[in-house]
C-alpha positions in Angstrom: 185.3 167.6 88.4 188.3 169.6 89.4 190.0 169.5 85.5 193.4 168.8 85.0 195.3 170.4 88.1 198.4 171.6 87.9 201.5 171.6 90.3 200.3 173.0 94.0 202.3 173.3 97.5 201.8 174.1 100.9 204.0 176.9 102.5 206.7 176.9 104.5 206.3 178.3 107.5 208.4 179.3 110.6 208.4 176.9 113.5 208.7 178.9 116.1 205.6 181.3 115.3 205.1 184.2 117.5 202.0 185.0 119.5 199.1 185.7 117.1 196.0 188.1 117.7 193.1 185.9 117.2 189.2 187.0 117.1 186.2 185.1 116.3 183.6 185.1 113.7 180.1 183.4 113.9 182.6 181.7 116.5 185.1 180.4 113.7 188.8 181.9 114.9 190.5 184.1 112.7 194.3 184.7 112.7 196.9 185.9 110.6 198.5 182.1 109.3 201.8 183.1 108.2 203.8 186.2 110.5 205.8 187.0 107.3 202.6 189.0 105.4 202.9 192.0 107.8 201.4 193.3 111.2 199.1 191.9 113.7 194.9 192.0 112.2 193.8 195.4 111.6 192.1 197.2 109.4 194.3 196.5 106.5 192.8 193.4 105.5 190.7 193.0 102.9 192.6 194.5 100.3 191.3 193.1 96.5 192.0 194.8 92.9 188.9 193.6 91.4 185.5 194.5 90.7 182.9 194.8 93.1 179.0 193.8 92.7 176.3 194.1 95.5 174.0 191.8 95.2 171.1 193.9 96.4 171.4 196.3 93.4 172.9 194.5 90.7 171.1 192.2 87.9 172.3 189.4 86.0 173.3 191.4 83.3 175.1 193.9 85.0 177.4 190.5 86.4 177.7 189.3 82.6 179.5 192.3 81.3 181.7 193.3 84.7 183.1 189.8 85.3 182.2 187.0 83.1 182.0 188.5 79.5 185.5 189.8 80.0 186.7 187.0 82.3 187.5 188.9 85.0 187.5 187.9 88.5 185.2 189.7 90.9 183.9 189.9 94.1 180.2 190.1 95.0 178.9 191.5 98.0 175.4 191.5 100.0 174.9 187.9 98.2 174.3 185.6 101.1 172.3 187.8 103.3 169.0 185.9 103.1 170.5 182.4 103.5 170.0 180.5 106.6 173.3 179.4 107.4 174.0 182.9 108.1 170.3 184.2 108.9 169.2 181.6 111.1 172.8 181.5 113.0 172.7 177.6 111.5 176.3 177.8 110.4 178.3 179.9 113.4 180.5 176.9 114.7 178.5 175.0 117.8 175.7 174.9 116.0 177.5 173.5 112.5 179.3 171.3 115.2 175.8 170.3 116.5 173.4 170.2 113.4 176.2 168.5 110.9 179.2 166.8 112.8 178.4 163.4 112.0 178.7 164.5 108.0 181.6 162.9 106.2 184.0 164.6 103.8 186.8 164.1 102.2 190.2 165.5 103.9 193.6 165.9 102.3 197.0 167.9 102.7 196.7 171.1 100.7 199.3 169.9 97.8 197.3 166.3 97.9 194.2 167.7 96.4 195.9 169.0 93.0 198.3 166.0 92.7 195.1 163.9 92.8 193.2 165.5 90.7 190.6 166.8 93.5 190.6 163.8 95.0 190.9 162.0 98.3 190.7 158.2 99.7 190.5 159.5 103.2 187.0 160.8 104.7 186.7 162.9 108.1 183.6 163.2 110.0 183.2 167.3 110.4 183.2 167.3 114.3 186.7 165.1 114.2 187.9 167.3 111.7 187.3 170.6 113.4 188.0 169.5 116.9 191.6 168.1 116.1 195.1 169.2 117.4 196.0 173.0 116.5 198.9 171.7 114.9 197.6 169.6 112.4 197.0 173.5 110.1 197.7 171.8 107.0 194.7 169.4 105.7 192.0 170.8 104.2 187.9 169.6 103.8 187.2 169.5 100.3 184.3 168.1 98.8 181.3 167.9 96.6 177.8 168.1 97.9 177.1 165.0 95.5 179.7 163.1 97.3 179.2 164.4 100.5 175.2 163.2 99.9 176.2 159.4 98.7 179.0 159.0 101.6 176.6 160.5 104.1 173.4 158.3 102.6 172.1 157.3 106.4 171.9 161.2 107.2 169.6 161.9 104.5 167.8 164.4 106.7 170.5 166.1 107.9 172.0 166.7 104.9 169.1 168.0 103.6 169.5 170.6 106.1 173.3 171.1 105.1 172.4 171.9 101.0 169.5 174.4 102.1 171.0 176.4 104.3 173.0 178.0 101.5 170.6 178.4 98.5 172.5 180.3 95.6 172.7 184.2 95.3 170.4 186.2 93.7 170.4 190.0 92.2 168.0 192.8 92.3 166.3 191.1 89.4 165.5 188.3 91.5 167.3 186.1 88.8 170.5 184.2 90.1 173.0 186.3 89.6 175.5 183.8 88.0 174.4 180.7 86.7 171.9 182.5 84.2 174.6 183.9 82.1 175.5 180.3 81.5 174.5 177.4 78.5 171.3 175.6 80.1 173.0 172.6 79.3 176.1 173.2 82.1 175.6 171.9 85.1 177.7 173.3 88.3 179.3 171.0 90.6 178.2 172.6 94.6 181.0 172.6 96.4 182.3 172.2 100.8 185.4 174.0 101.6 186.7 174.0 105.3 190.0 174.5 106.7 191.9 175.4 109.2 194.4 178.5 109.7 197.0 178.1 106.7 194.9 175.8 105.2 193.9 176.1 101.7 194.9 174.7 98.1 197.9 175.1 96.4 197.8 176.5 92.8 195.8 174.7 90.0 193.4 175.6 87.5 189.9 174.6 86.4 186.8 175.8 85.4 184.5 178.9 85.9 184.2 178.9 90.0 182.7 181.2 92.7 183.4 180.7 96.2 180.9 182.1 98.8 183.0 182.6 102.5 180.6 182.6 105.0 182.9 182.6 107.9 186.4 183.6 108.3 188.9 185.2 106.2 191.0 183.8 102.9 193.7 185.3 100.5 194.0 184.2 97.0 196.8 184.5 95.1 196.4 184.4 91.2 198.0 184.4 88.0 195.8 185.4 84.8 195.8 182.4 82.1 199.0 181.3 80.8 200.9 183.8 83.0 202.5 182.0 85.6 206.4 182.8 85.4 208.6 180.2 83.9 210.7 180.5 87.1 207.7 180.1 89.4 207.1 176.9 87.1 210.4 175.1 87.3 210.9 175.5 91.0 207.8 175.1 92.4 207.7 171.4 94.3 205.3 170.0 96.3 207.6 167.7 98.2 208.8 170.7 100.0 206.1 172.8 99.7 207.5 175.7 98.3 204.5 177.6 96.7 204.6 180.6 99.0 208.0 181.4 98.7 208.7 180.5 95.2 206.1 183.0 93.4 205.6 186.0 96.3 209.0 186.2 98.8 211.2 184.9 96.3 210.5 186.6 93.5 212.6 189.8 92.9 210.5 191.5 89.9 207.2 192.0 91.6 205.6 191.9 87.6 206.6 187.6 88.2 203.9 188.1 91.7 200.6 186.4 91.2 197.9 189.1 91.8 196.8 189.2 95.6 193.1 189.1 96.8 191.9 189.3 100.3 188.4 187.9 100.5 186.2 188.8 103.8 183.5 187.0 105.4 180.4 187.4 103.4 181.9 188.0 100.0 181.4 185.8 97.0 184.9 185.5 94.8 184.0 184.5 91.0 187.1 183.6 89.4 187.0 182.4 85.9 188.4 179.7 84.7 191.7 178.5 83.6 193.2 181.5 86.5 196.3 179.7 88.0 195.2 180.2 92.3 196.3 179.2 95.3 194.4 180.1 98.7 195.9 180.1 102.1 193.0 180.6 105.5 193.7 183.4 107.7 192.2 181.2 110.8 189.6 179.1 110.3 187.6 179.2 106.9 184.2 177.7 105.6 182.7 178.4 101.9 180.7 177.2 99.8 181.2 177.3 95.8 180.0 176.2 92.4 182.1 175.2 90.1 181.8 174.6 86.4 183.8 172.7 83.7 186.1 173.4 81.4 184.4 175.3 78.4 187.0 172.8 75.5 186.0 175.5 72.9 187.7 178.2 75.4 191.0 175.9 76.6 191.6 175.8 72.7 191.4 179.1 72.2 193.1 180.7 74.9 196.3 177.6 74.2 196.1 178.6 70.5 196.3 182.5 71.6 199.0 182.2 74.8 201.7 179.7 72.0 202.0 182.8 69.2 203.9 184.7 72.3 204.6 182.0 74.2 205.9 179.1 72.0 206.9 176.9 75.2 204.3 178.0 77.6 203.5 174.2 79.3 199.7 175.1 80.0 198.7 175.9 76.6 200.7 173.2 75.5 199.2 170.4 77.8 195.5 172.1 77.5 196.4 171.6 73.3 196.6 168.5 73.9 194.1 167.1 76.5 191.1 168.7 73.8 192.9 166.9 71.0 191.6 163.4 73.0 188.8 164.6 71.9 188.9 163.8 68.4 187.4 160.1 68.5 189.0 159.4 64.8 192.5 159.9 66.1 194.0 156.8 66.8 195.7 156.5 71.2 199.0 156.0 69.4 198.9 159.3 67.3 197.9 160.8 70.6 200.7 159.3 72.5 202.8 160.6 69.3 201.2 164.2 69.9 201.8 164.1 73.8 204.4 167.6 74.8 207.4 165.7 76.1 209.1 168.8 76.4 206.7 170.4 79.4 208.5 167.9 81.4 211.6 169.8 81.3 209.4 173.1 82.2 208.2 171.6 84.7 210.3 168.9 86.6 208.6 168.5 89.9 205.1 167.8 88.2 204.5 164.4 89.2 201.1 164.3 88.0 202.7 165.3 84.5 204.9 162.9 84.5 202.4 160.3 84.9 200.8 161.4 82.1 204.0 160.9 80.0 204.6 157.4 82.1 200.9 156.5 79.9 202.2 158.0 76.5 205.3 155.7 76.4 204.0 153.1 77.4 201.4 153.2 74.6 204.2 154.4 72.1 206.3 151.0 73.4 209.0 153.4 74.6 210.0 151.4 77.6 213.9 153.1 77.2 212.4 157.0 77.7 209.5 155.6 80.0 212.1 153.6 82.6 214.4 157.2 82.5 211.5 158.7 83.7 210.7 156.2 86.1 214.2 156.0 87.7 214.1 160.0 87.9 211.4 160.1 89.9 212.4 156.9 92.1 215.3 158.9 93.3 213.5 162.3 93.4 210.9 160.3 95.8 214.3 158.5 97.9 216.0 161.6 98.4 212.9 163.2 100.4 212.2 159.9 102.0 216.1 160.3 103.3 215.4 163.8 104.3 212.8 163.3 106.2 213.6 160.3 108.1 217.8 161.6 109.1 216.6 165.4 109.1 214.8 166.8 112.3 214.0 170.2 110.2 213.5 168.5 107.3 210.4 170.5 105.6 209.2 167.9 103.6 205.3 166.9 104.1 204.8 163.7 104.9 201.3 162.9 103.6 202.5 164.2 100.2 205.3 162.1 99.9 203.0 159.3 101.0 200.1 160.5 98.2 203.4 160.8 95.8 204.6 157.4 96.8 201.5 156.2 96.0 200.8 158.3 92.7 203.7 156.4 90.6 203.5 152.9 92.5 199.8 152.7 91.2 200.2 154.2 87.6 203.3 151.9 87.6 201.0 148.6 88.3 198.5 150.0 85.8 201.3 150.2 83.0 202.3 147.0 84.1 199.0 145.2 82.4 200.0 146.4 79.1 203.1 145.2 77.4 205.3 147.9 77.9 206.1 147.3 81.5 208.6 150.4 83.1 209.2 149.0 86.8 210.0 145.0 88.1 206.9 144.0 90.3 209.4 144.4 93.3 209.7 148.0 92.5 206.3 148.5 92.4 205.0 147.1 95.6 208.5 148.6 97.5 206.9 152.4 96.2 203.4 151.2 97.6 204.7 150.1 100.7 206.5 153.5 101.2 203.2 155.0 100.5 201.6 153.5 103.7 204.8 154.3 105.5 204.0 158.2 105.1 200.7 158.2 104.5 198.7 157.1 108.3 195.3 156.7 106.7 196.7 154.1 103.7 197.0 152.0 106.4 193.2 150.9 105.4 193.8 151.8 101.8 192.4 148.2 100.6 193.5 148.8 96.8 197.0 149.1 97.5 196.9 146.4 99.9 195.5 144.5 97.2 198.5 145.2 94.8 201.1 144.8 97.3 199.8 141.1 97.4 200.3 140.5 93.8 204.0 140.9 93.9 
């Protein structure tokens, strides 16, 4: 559901943090996450260049040709004063704790969700989750309502409870305000997002989303389609989660800075899609969103449009490509053929991208180019094991090397069954066995256990 991700990463924060002003909200903490983005909380939060609807006045229509006719984010206010989570106090944090701890959700390290593709093996009741260790700031609970219904299938009631306490927004027309400016025939995804102070996602793109914040407070930072810099592409690196400093304290021509958004409690954010984002929680956050797919017809068009300026631009060219799959009278080896080879270079700490190429020459029988690729990343992965394990500051995230670890090792075994093979079965089950090194909760990670005992 969340369409092809791209690269993501945690920041890097001080260790030694000083003494941060902390207040509450519906009894959620909020906090400034990172001492570098300026003074103590004040009144100079909640800073945000784009438009603004409330809810109570605006229609449907007048949302269709502010924000989504011209695909531009915005943010909506007065939208979630009648829901019950809010309302009926039924989401201010003992009684979220009380009414919906024993809920399961998936849980991940912020640079985990992208490089999976959304995804998480690893499920967290909510009341483990929020009363954990205040150090443990860098995981995240993201999930679908869908999901969260089928892992949760002996709380039927309760979650029943959880999906009506927040309803959907609705305009002065009475009409909800978003989905009815879209195709009958999309469906939106519902969506849980809860994390803790410097929490968030790192940045990644998908389809036409809207996040309502209930509680707390979060800043976005986002690059329009197509526009993240080249620089900002090439260094960016989950390993050592960089995201922060690469594209806003490193960056000397502020015209390279992703646009900055500071949503508030209560605020809706509609962000279309294919808008590069990351998110980082001042304090603790909870939302709830919608999120649609990919429109193809769109991702072609905006590719086609961003290559006649921007001949190498690596999302265009990847997005070009993915729709291309589409075409069921292309044969997989004309699509391997197809496959941008040269976005690798573009971007070299994408491992999810190179997995994708790992498939491509495999299916063209290129085991030489497919085992150079292999090797790279071998060593890429080696090097931050080293790091972490001889170097006491050593800023690499463990869970992500882990998730990495276990990224390639999988695709590798997956390769394996064809007849292009690019890694000896030793190889293989040494990357999987690293990935439950770093990685705690693969401990109980039954399919890796499971191909560790085929080699």
């Amino acid at each position: 559901m969340l369409v092809y991700i791209f690269v993501l990463v945690g920041s890097v924060l001080g260790r030694n943090k000083p003494r941060q002003q902390v207040t509450k909200d519906g009894g959620w903490s909020v906090e400034r996450a990172d001492p570098r983005d300026g003074l103590p909380w004040g009144k100079d939060f909640g800073y945000c260049p784009f438009p603004v609807i409330d809810a109570t006045k605006a229609t449907s229509r007048v949302f269709y040709d502010k924000c989504f006719k011209v695909q531009s984010p915005c943010i909506i206010e007065n939208g979630l004063l009648t829901w019950p989570a809010i309302q009926k106090y039924h989401w201010h944090r003992k009684n979220f704790l009380r009414s919906f701890g024993k809920l399961k959700t998936m849980i991940a390290s912020r640079s985990e969700f992208p490089l999976n593709q959304g995804q998480s093996n690893v499920r967290m009741t909510l009341e483990k989750y929020l009363n954990r260790s205040r150090t443990a700031t860098e995981s995240l609970l993201f999930d679908f309502f869908e999901e969260i219904k089928h892992s949760n299938s002996n709380l039927k009631k309760t979650f029943r409870k959880f999906d009506t306490d927040t309803p959907g927004v609705f305009g002065a027309d009475g009409k909800d305000l978003f989905f009815s400016v879209f195709p009958e025939s999309t469906k939106p995804y519902k969506l849980l997002s809860i994390g803790r102070s410097g929490g968030g996602i790192d940045y990644h793109t998908h389809g036409d989303t809207f996040l309502a914040l209930l509680f707390g407070r979060k800043t976005w930072y986002i690059y329009p389609p197509g526009r993240l810099p080249s620089r900002v592409s090439r260094e960016i690196d989950l390993l050592t989660s960089n995201w922060k400093n690469v594209s806003w304290y490193s960056t000397q021509d502020r015209k390279d800075r992703p646009v900055l958004c500071q949503q508030k409690s209560s605020q809706v954010l509609y962000l279309p899609q294919l808008f590069h984002h990351a998110t980082e929680n001042q304090g603790e956050a909870i939302g709830v969103g919608w999120q649609f797919n990919l429109d193809g017809h769109v991702v072609e068009r905006t590719a086609r449009h961003l290559l006649r300026t921007q001949p190498d631009n690596p999302l265009a060219l990847f997005n070009l490509w993915i729709q291309s799959q589409g075409d069921k009278t292309t044969s997989a080896k004309s699509v391997a053929k197809s496959f941008p080879f040269q976005i690798l270079e573009l971007r070299p700490n994408d491992l999810s991208l190179a997995i994708e190429a790992l498939k491509q020459y495999a299916i063209l029988k290129d085991a030489q180019n497919g085992k150079v690729l292999v090797r790279k990343w071998q060593k890429k992965l080696d090097h931050a094991s080293h790091d972490l394990n001889t170097n006491p500051t050593s800023i690499i995230v463990p869970t992500t090397l882990g998730s990495s670890f276990r990224a390639l090792g999988y695709a590798l075994h997956v390769i394996a069954q064809t007849n292009t093979p690019l890694a000896k079965p030793q190889e293989i089950a040494r990357l999987l066995h690293h990935a439950k090194q770093y990685h705690p909760t693969a401990q109980n990670d039954h399919s890796v256990d499971r191909v560790i005992k085929e080699y």
